[in-house]
C-alpha positions as CSV (number, residue, x, y, z in Angstrom):
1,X,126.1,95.9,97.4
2,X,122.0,96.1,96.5
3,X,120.3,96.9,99.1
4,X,116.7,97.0,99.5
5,X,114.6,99.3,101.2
6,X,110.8,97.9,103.3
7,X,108.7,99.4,105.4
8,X,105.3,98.9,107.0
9,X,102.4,99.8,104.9
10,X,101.9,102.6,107.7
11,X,104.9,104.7,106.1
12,X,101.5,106.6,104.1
13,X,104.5,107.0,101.2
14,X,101.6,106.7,98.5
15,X,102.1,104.0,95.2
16,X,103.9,106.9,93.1
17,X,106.7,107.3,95.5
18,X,106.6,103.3,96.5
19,X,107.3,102.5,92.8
20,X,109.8,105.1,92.4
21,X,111.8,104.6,95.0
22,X,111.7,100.5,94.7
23,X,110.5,99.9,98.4
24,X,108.7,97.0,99.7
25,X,105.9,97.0,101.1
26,X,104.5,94.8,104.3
27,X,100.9,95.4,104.4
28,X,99.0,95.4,108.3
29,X,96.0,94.7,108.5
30,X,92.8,96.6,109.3
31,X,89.6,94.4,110.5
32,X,86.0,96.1,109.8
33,X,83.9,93.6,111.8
34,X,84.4,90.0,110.7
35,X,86.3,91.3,107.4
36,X,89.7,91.6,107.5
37,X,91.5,93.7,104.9
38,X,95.0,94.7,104.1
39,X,96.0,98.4,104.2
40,X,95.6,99.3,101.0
41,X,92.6,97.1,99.9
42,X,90.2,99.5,101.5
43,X,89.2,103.1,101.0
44,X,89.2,105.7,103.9
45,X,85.8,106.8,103.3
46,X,84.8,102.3,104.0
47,X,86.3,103.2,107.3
48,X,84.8,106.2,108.2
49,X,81.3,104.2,106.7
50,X,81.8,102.1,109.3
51,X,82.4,104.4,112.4
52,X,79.7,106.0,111.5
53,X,77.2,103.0,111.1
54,X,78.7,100.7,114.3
55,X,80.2,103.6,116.5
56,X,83.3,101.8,117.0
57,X,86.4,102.2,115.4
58,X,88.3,99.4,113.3
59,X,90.5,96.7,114.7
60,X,94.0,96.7,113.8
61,X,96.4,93.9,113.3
62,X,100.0,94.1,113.7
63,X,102.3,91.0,111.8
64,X,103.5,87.9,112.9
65,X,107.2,87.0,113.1
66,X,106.2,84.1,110.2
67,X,104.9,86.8,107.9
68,X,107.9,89.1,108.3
69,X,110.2,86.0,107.5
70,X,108.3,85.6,104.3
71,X,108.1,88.9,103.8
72,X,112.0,89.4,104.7
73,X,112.5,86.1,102.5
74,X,111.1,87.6,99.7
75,X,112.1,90.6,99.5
76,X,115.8,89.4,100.2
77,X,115.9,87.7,96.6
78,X,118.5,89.1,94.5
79,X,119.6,91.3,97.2
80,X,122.9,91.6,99.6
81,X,121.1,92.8,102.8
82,X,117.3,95.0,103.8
83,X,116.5,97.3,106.0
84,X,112.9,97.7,107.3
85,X,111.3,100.3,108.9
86,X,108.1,99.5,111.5
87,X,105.7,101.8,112.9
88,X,106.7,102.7,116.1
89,X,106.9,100.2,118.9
90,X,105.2,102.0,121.3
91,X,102.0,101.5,118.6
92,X,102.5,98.4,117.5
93,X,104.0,94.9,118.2
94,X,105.2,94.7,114.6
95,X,108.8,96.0,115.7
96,X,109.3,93.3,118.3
97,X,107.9,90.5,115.5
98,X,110.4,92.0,112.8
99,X,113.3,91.5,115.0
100,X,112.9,88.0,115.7
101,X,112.4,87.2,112.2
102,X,115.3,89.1,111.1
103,X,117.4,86.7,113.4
104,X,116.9,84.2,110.6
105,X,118.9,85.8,108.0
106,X,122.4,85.8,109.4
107,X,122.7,89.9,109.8
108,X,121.4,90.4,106.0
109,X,118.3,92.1,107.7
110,X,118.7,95.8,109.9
111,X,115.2,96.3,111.4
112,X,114.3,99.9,112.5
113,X,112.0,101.1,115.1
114,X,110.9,104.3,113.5
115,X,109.2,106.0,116.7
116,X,107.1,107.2,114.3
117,X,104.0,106.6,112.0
118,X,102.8,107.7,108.7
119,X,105.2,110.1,107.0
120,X,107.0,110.9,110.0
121,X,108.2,106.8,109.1
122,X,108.1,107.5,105.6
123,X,110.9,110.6,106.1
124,X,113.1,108.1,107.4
125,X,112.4,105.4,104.7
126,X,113.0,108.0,101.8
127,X,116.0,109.2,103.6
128,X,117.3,105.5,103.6
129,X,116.4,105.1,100.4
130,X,118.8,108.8,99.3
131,X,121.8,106.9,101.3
132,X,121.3,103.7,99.2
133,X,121.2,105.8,96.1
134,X,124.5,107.2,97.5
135,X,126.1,103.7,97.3
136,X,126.2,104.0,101.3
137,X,126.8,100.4,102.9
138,X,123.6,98.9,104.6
139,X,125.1,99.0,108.3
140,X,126.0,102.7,107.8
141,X,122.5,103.7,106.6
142,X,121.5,102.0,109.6
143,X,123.7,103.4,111.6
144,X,122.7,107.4,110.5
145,X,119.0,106.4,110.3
146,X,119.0,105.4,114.1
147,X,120.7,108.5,114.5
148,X,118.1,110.5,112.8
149,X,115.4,108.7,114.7
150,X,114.6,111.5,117.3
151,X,115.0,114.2,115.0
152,X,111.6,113.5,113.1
153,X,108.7,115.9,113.5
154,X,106.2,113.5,113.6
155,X,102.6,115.9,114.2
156,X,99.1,116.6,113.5
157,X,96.3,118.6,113.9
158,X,92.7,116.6,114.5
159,X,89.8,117.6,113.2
160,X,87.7,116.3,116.5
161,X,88.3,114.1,119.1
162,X,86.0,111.4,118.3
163,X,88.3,108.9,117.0
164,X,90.8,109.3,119.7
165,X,88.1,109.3,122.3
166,X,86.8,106.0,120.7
167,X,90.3,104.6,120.8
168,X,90.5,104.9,124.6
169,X,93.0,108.6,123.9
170,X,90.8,110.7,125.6
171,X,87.7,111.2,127.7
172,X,84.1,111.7,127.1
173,X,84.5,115.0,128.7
174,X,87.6,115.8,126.9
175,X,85.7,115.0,123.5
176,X,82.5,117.4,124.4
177,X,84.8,119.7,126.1
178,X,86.6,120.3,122.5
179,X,83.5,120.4,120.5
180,X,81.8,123.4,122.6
181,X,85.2,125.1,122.7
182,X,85.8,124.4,118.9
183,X,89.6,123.0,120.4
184,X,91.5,121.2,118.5
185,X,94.9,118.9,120.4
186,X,98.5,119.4,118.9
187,X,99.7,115.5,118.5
188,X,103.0,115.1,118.4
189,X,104.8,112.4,118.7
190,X,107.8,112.4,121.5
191,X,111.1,111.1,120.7
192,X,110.9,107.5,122.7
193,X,107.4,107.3,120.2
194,X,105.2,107.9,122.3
195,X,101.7,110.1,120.9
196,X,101.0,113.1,123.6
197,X,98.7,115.6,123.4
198,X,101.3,119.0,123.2
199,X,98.8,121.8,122.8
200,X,95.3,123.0,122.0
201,X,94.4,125.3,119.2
202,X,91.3,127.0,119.5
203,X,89.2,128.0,116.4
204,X,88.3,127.0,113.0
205,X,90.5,124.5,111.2
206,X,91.4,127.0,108.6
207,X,93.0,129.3,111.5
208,X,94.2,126.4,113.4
209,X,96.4,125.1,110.7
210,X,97.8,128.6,110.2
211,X,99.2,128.6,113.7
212,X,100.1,125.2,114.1
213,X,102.5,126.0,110.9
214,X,103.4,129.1,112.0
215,X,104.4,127.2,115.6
216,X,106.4,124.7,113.9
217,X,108.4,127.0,112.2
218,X,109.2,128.9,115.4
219,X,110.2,125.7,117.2
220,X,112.4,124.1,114.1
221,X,114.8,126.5,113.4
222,X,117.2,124.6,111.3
223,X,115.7,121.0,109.8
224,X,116.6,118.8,106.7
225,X,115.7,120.9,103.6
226,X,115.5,117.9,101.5
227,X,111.6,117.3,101.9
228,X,108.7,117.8,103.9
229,X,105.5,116.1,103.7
230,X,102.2,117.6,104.1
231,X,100.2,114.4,105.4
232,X,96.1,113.9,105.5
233,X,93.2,111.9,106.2
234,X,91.0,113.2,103.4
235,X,91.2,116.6,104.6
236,X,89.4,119.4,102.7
237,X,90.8,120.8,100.1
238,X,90.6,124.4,101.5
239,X,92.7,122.8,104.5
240,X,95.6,121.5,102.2
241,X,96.0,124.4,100.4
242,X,96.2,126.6,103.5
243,X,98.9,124.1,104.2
244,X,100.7,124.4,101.1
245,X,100.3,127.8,101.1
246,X,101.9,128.1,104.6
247,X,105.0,125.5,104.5
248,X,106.2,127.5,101.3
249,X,106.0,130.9,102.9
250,X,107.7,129.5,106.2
251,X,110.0,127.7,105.2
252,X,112.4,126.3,102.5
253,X,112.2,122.6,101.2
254,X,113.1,121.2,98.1
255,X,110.3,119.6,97.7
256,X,106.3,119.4,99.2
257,X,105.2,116.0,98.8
258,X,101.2,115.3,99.8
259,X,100.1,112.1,100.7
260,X,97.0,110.7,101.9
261,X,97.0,108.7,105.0
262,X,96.6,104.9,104.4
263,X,93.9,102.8,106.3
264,X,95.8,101.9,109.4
265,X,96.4,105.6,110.3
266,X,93.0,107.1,108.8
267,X,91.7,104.4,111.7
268,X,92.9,105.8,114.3
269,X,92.6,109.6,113.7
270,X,89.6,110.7,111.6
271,X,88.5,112.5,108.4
272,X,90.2,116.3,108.1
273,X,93.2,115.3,110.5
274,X,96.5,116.7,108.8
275,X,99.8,116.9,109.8
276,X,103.0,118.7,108.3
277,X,106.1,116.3,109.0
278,X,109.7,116.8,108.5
279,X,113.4,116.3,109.9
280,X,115.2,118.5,112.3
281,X,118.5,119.3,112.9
């Protein structure tokens, strides 16, 4: 059986990995203005250009159920059945729009809600993507991915507030709050895929990343050893390698993958946000 492997563009898997790994890609859309762009045709730094000239952050645009036929149509050539992976639903109407497309392909199409985003999405796509390597059958790897689901550490650390304040995520006085107080909010991301605001850190990014790390480790105990995926929004480099530095003295993965976040997500969160995302047990 050939199975292939999709996923929103908001998996932040990076073109190395995409290639690799033979997944397809449906592309959301970002709208700066009256321009409307796919993720991936833009540059993080055209989107933080823009917050800063109009004060207002970037539309986003989830897809149709016509596009995800096409897409599912497609991508389905050659093929005995796809799996797709959306951002989570509680984000995004792109799960709902998936589902009713897949209706058109007589069961060849499993559609997952990922109650994720970025590479907390992209863990379960890669994971999909070890069980087709496996020669696992398509409603089996659907089957243990939805049972994987609520085992994903999907988090992050922002830098400020301003983006989520601008997205309606918090207050004015939250925002100002943070900045005198040098706080920095704990995202995480529950297991129904809901974003809530879990802790503050206080301090310098440097030392904030440190604990948050440090925290993680304390609270996952046992988790997947497989990967982990250190996740940014063009952070600074001092920041990643504090990271790096970190997840390989806390823990034990076979591989560190870093990935930058794509335009969809870098909307929504801000320059310097990172997160460090991996499955539980």
């Amino acid at each position: 059986m050939k199975i292939k492997i999709t996923s929103d563009s908001t998996c932040d898997l990076g073109s190395e990995l995409i290639s690799k790994r033979g997944i397809g890609i449906f592309a959301l859309q970002v709208i700066l203005g009256e321009k409307s762009y796919r993720d991936g045709e833009i540059q993080p730094q055209e989107i933080f250009d823009y917050v800063a000239a109009n004060g207002t952050l970037p539309k986003t645009a989830a897809g149709s159920m016509d596009e995800y036929a096409e897409f599912f149509k497609r991508n389905l050539e050659g093929c005995d059945a796809l799996i797709h992976f959306n951002i989570s639903s509680k984000a995004s109407s792109s799960y709902s729009a998936a589902c009713i497309a897949a209706k058109n392909f007589g069961g060849k199409v499993y559609v997952v809600d990922s109650k994720a985003l970025s590479t907390g999405q992209g863990l379960l796509v890669m994971k999909a993507c070890d069980l087709r390597d496996e020669g696992m059958a398509a409603g089996d790897i659907f089957k243990r991915i939805t049972e994987l689901t609520p085992f994903v550490n999907t988090s992050f650390v922002p830098d400020d507030l301003n983006y989520l304040h601008k997205g309606g995520r918090c207050s004015l006085a939250a925002m100002l709050g943070a900045k005198v107080l040098k706080l920095h909010p704990l995202i995480e991301e529950d297991r129904d895929g809901q974003l809530i605001a879990k802790k503050k850190y206080m301090g310098s990014m440097e030392r904030c990343i440190k604990t948050y790390v440090n925290d993680l480790r304390m609270q996952y105990r046992r988790y997947d050893r497989t990967r982990c995926f250190i996740t940014h929004s063009c952070a600074d480099q001092a920041l990643i390698d504090i990271a790096k530095r970190e997840v390989a003295h806390m823990f034990e993965f076979d591989e560190v993958i870093e990935t930058v976040a794509g335009a969809i997500i870098t909307s929504h969160c801000g320059r310097n946000t990172l997160g460090v995302l991996f499955i539980a047990e």
